[in-house]
C-alpha positions as CSV (number, residue, x, y, z in Angstrom):
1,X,-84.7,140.7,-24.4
2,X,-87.9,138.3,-23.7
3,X,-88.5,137.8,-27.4
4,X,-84.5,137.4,-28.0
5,X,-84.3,134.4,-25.4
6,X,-87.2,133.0,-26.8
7,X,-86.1,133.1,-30.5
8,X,-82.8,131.6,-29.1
9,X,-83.9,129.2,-26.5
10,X,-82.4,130.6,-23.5
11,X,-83.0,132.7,-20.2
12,X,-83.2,135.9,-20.6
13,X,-80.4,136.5,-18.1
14,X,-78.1,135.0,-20.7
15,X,-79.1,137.6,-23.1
16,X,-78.7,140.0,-21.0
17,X,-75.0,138.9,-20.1
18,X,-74.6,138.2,-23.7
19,X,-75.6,141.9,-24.5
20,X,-73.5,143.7,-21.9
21,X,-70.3,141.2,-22.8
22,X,-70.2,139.5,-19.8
23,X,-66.8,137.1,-20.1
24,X,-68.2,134.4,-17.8
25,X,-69.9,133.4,-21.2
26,X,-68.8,131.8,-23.8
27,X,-67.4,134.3,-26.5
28,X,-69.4,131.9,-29.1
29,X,-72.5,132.4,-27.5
30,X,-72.2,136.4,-26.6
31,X,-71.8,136.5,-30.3
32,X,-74.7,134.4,-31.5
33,X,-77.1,136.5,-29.2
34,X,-75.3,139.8,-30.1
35,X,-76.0,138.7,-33.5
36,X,-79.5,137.6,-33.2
37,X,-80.1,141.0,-31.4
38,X,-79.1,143.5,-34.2
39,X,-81.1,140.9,-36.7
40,X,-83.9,141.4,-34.5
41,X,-83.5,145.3,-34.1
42,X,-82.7,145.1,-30.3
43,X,-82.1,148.8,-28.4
44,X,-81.2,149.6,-25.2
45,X,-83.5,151.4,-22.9
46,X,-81.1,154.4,-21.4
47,X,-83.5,155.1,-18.8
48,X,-83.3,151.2,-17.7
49,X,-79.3,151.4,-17.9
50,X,-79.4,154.5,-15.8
51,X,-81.6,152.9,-13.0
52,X,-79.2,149.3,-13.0
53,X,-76.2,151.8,-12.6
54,X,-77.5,153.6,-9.9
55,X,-78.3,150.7,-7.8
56,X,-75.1,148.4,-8.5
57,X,-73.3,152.0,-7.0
58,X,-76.0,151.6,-4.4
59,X,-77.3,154.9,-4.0
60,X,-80.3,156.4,-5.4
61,X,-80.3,160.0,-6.4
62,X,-84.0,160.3,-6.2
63,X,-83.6,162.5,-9.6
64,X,-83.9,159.5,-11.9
65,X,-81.7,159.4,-14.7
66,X,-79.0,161.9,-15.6
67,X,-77.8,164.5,-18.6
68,X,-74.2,165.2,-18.5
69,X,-73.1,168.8,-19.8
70,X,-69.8,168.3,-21.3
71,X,-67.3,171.0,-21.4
72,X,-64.0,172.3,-22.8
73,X,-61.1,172.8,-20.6
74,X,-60.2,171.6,-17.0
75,X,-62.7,173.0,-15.1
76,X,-66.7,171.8,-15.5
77,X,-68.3,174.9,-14.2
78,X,-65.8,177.1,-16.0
79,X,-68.0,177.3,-19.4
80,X,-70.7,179.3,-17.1
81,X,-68.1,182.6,-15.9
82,X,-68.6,184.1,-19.4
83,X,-68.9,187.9,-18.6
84,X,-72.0,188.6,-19.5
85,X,-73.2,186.0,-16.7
86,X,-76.0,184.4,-19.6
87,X,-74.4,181.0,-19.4
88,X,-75.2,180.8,-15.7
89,X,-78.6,181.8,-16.1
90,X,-78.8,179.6,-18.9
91,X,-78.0,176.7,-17.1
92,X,-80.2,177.0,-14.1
93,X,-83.0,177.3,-16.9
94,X,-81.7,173.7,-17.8
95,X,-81.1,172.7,-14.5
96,X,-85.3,173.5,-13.0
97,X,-86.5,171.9,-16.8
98,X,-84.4,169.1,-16.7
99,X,-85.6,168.3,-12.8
100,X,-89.1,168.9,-13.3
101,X,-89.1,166.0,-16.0
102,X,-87.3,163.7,-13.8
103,X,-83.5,164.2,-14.7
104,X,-80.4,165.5,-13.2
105,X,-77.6,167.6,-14.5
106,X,-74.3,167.0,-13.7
107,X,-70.9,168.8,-15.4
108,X,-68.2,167.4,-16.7
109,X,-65.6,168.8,-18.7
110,X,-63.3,167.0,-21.5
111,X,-59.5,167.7,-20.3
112,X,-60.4,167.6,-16.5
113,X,-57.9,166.1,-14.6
114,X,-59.9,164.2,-12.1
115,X,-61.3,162.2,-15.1
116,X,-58.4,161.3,-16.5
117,X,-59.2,162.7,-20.4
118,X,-62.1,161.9,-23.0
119,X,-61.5,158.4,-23.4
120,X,-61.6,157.8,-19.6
121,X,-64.9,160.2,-19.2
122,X,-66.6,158.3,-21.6
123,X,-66.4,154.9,-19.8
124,X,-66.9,157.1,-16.8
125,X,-70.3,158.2,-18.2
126,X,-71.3,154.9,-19.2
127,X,-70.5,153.0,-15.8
128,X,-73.1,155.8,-14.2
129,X,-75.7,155.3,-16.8
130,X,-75.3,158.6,-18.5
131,X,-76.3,158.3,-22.1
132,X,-77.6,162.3,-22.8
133,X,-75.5,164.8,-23.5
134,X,-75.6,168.7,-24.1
135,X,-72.4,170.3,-25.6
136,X,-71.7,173.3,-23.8
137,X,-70.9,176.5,-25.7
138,X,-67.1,176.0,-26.6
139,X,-64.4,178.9,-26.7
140,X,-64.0,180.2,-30.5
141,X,-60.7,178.1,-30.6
142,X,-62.4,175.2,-30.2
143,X,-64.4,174.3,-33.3
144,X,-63.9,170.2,-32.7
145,X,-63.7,167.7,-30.1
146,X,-62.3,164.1,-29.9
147,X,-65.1,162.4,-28.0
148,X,-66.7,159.4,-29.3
149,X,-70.3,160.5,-28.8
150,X,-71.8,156.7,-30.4
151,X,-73.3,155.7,-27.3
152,X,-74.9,158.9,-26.4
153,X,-77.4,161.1,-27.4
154,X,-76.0,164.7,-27.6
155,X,-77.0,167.8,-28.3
156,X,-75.1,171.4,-28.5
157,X,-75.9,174.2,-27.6
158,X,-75.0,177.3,-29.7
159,X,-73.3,177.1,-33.3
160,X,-69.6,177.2,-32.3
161,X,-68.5,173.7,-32.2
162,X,-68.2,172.4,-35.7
163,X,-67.0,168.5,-35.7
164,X,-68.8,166.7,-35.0
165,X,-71.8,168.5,-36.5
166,X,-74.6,167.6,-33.8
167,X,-78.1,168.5,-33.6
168,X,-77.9,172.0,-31.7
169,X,-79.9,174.8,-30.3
170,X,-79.0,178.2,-30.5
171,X,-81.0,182.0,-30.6
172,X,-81.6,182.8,-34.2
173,X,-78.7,185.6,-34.8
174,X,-80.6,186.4,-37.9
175,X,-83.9,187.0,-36.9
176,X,-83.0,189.0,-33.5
177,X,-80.5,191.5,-36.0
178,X,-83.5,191.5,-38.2
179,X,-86.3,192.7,-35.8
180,X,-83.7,195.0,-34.4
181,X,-83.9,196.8,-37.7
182,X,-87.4,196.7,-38.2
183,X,-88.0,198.4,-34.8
184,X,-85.5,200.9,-35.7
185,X,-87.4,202.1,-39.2
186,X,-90.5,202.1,-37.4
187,X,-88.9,204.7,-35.1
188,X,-88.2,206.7,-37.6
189,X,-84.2,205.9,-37.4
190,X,-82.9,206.6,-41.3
191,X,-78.9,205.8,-41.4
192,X,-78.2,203.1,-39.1
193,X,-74.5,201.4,-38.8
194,X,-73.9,198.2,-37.3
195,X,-70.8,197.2,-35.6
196,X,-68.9,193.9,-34.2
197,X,-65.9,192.8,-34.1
198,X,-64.4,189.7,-36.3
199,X,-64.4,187.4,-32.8
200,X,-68.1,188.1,-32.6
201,X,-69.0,188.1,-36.1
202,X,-67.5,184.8,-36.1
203,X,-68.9,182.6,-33.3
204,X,-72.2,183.5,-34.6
205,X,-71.4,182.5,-37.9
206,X,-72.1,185.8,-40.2
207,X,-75.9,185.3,-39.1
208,X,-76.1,188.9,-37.7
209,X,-74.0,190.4,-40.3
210,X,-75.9,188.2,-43.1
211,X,-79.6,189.7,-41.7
212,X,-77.9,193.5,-41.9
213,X,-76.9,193.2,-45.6
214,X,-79.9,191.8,-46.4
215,X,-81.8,195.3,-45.3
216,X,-78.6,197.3,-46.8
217,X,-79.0,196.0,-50.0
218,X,-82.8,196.6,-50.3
219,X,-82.0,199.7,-48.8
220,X,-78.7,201.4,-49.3
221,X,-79.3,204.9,-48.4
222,X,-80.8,203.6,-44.7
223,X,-78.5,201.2,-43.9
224,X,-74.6,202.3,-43.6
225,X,-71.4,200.4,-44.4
226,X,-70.8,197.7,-41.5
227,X,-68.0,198.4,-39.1
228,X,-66.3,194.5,-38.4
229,X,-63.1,195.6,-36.7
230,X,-60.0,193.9,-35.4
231,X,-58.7,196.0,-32.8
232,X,-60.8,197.9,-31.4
233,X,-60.0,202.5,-31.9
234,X,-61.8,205.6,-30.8
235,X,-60.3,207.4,-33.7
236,X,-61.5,204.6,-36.5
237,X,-65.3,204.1,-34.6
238,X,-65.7,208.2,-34.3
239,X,-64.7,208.1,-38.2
240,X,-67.4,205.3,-39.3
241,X,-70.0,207.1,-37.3
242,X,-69.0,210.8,-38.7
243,X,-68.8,210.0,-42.3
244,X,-71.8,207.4,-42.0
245,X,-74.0,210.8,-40.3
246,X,-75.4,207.9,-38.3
247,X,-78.5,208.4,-35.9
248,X,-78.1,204.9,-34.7
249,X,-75.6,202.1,-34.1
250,X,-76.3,198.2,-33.1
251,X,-74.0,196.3,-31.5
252,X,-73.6,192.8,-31.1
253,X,-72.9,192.6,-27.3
254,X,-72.7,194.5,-23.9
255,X,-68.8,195.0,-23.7
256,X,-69.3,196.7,-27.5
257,X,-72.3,198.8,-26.7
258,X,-70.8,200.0,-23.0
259,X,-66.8,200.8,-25.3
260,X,-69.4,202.4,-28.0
261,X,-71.0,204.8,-25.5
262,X,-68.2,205.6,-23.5
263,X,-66.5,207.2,-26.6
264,X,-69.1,209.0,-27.8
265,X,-69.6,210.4,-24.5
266,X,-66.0,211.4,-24.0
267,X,-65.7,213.2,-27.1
268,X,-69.0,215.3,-27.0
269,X,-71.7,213.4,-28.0
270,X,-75.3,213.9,-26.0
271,X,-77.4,210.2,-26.3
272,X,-79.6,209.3,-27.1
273,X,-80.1,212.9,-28.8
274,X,-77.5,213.0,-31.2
275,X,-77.6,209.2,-31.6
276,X,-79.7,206.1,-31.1
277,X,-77.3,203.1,-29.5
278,X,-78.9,199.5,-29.4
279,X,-77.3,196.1,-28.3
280,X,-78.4,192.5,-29.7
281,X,-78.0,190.6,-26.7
282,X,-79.6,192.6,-23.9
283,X,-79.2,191.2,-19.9
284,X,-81.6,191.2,-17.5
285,X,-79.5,193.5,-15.1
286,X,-79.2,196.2,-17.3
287,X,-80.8,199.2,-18.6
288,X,-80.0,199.6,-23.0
289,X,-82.5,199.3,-25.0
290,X,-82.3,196.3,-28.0
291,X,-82.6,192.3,-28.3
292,X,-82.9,190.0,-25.1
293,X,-82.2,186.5,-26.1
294,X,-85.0,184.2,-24.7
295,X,-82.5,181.8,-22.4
296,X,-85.5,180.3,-20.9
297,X,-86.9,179.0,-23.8
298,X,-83.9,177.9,-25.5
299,X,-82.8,175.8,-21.8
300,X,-86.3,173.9,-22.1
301,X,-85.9,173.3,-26.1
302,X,-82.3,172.0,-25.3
303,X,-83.4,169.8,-22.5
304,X,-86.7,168.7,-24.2
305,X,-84.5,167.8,-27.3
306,X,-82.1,165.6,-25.7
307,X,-84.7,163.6,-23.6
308,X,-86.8,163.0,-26.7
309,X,-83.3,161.7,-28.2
310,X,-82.1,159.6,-24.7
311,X,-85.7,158.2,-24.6
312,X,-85.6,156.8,-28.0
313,X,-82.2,155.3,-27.9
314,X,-81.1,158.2,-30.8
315,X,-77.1,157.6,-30.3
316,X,-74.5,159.2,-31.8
317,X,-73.3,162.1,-34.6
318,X,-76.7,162.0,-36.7
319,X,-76.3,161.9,-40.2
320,X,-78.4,165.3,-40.9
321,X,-78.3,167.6,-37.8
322,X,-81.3,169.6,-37.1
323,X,-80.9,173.2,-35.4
324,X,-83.6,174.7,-33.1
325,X,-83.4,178.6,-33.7
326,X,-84.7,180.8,-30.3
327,X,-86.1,183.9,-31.6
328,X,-85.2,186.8,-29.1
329,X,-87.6,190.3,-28.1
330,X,-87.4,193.6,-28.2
331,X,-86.7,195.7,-25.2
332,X,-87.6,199.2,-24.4
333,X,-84.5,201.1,-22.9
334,X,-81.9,203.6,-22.3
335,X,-80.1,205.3,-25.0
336,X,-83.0,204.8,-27.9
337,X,-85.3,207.4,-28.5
338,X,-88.2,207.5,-31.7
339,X,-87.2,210.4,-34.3
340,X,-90.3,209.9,-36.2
């Protein structure tokens, strides 16, 4: 703003009132300085936004500036009850990162009625100097959002929102399904099945599915047809396993793996003797054996993307998205034994 008042002969007061469209000016001159701003490739510093905003609300959080984590539905804290309980641990991961560089976190979700609906969180946002946001993961029937993100810097989390397409983090599907497998043959595991369910198979885009028929086609004999169901049947999952002579199945998540072993179980089967059972998406709390996405790392990638992006003044829907894929690890557990 110092080299725009001197270009245009004025205080640099004036630019800034100029800049922020103060209408105590004349509209002629907050044009001419707008103008002579974009000519001279002027930015905003967020950071510097953030701090006038705190003090013209005359409190200071002692945090420095703040990342908003925008939500769908009414409720801001609601995106964290999923039942698996990884959202909540994900966010306190993004919660300690983001404090220990110097930000807060505060939630916000888009139809809240305290807010008053997108358009009104938006100005809300901007009034408290919030210019970084992370997408939280959205429910499957929410693959867009009306939010005009051109004075922020955002970033999602996970692959289920699809408009805009943002810049995003998210564990890599593929490669946790892939390792999955290779532990398996090195077990000595020779006719493996995989099953999910279309809701699943969905919000992570195929990438699980994509990595298992990679190995099937390389090797058919080893790998079984994939079991993608609808509704979910005892009779139809006892068939697949049966006529696939399975000695191991891989789920995609803990509510499949837990409705997998109970009917085995129930109708005779002894595990893991009869039959291997492995989930993708392992919690900390529990005892099967599989993949344990690294929530930890994908938190700090998250928060470290979005600062990098507030920092530099990166606003808005970019026009080539980049995605961060969080390879997960293997876990030793219950229900997976080595035939080899």
């Amino acid at each position: 703003m110092v080299d725009i008042a001197r270009a245009a002969g004025v205080h640099q007061s004036t630019v800034s009132r100029a800049l922020r469209g103060d209408p105590a000016l004349p509209e002629v001159t907050r044009k001419r300085l707008s103008a002579l701003a974009e000519r001279m490739g002027y930015r905003p510093n967020p950071l510097v936004s953030a701090l006038i905003a705190e003090r013209r609300r005359g409190r200071r959080s002692g945090r420095g500036s703040v990342l908003a984590v925008l939500s769908a539905g009414k409720h801001p804290e609601a995106w964290r009850e999923n039942p698996q309980g990884s959202y909540a641990q994900l966010y306190e991961y993004m919660k300690t990162h983001a404090h220990r560089l110097g930000y807060g976190l505060e939630e916000y979700a888009l139809d809240d009625p305290h807010t008053g609906g997108p358009k009104r969180l938006q100005q809300i946002l901007l009034s408290r100097g919030i210019r970084g946001i992370l997408l939280a993961p959205m429910p499957l029937e929410v693959n867009e959002i009306d939010f005009d993100l051109r004075e922020f810097a955002a970033v999602a989390l996970r692959l289920y929102l699809q408009r805009p397409l943002l810049d995003r983090v998210t564990p890599d599907y593929f490669s946790v399904m892939y390792t999955a497998l290779e532990k398996l043959n090195a077990t000595g595991h020779r006719r493996v099945g995989f099953l999910s369910n279309s809701e699943v198979d969905e919000r992570v885009r195929h990438r699980s599915l994509g990595a298992y028929l990679v190995k099937q086609q390389a090797v058919p004999a080893q790998y079984y047809k994939p079991m993608i169901y609808g509704d979910w049947s005892d009779s139809d999952f006892l068939a697949w396993v049966q006529k696939g002579k399975l000695d191991a199945v891989v789920t995609s998540i803990y509510p499949q793996y837990l409705r997998a072993q109970q009917c085995l179980v129930k109708n005779g089967w002894t595990l893991p003797r009869d039959l291997s059972l492995i989930c993708l998406d392992c919690h900390a709390d529990t005892e099967e054996a599989g993949m344990q996405h690294n929530l930890e790392q994908e938190a700090v990638s998250a928060i470290n993307f979005l600062t990098k992006k507030v920092e530099s003044a990166d606003f808005g829907v970019p026009a080539q998205s980049c995605r961060l894929s969080i390879p997960g690890r293997w876990r030793d557990g219950a229900l997976c034994v080595s035939r080899g």
